[in-house]
C-alpha positions in Angstrom: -10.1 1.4 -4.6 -13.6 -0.4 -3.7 -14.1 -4.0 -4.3 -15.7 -3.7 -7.2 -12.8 -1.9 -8.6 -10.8 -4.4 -7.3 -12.2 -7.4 -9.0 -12.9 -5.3 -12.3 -9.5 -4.4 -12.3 -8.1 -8.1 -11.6 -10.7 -9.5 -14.4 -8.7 -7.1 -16.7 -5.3 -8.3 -15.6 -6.1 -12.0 -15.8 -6.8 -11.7 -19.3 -3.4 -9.8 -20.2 -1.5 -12.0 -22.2 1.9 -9.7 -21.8 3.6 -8.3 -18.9 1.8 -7.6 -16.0 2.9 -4.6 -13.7 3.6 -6.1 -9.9 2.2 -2.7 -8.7 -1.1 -3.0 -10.4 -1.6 -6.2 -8.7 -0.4 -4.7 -5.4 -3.3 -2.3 -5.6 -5.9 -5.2 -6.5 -4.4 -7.0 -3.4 -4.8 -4.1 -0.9 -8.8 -3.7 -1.7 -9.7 -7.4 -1.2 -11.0 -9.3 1.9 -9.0 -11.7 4.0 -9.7 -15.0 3.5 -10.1 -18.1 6.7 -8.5 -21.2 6.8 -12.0 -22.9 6.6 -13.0 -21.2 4.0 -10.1 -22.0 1.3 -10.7 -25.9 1.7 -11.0 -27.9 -1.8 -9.5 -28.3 -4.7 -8.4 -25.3 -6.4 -7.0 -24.8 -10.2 -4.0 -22.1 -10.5 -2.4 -19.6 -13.2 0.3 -17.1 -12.8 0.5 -13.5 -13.7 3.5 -12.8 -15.9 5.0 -10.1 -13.8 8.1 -11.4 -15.6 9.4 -13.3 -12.0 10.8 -16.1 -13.2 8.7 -18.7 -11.1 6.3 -18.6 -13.7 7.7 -20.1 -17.0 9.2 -22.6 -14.7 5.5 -23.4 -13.6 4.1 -22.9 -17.0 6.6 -25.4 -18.1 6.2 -28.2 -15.3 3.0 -28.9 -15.3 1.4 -27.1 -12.5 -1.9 -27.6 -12.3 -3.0 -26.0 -8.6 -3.4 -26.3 -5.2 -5.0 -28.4 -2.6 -6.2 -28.2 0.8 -7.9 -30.9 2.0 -7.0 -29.5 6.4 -5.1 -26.9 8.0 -2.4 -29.4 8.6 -2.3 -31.2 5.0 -2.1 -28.7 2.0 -0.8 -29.7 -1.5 0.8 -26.8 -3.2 2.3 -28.3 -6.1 -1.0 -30.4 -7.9 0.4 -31.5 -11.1 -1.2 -32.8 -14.3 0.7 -35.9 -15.6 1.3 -36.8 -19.4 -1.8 -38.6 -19.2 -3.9 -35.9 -17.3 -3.9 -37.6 -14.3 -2.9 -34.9 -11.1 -0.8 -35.8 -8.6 1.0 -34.2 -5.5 4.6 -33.0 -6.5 6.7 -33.6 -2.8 9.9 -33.6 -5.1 9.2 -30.1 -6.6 7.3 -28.6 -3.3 10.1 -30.0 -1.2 7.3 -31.8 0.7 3.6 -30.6 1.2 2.1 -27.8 3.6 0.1 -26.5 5.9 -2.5 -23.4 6.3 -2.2 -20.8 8.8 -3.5 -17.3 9.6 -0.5 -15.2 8.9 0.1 -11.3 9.4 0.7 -10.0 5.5 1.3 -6.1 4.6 -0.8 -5.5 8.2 -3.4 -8.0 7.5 -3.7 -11.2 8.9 -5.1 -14.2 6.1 -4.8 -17.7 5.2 -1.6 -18.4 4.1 -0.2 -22.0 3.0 3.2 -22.7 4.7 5.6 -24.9 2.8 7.1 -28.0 4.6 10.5 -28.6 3.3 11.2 -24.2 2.4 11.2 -21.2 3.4 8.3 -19.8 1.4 4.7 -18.9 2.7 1.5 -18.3 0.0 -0.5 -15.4 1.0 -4.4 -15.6 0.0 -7.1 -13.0 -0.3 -10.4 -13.2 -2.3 -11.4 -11.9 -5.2 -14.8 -13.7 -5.0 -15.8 -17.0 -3.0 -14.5 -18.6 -6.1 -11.3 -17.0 -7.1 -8.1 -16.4 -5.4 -5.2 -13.7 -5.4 -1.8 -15.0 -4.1 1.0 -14.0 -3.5 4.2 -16.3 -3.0 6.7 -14.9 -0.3 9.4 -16.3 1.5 13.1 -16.0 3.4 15.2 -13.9 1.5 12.3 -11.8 -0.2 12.3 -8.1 0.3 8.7 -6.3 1.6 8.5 -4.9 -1.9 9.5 -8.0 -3.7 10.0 -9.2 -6.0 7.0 -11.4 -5.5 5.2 -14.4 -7.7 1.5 -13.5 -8.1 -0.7 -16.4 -9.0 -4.5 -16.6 -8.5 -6.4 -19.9 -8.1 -10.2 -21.0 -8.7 -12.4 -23.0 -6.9 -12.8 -27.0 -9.1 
């Protein structure tokens, strides 16, 4: 698949409103670029693709609003929007805050937002320089899953 197959093919899935097949996004994944540290920086709004892992009716349900990277060394993965729309930076939820590193993924190496206080790492490639594709990974996760998919774009 070429990249514009790629992000034809993502537009499609982010506009499913049922079940979306892990694999199909797996193959989406695969054709996109790596992304840099630098070049994630900013404020970034998030959604998750029903795969039907259950990480994402929890998020649906808390609040979750995105993510947050204001350096390499102070990431804020769990941006929440308050009863009153105000965001704020959930430590409680994300067990602390994070951190970006360039991290070796399915062969490829590409920003990737380690959590503080758990064992769980967010892989990032682009789907355009204002649209991510994540994936959620961590201790205890096999190489073929099951993962959280999630993308994020640019505020």
């Amino acid at each position: 698949m070429d990249i514009d197959e790629a992000r034809s093919r993502f537009a499609r899935l982010r506009s499913r409103s049922d079940l979306v097949p892990a694999d199909e996004l797996d193959a989406v994944w695969a054709a996109l670029p790596t992304v840099r540290v630098e070049e994630i920086l900013g404020a970034w709004q998030g959604s998750g693709f029903d795969t039907g892992h259950p990480l994402h009716q929890r998020l649906e349900t808390s609040g979750w609003y995105g993510k947050t990277f204001l350096a390499a060394d102070d990431a804020k993965p769990m941006i929440m929007r308050a009863q009153d729309g105000r965001l704020y930076s959930d430590t409680a939820l994300g067990k602390g805050e994070a951190s970006l590193w360039m991290v070796e993924f399915r062969g490829e190496v590409t920003a990737t937002m380690v959590y503080d206080g758990q064992p769980v790492l967010d892989h990032f490639k682009a789907v355009d320089d204002r649209t991510l594709l994540g994936i959620m990974n961590g201790k205890g996760i096999r190489a073929e899953g099951p993962f959280f998919y999630f993308l994020l774009d640019r505020v």
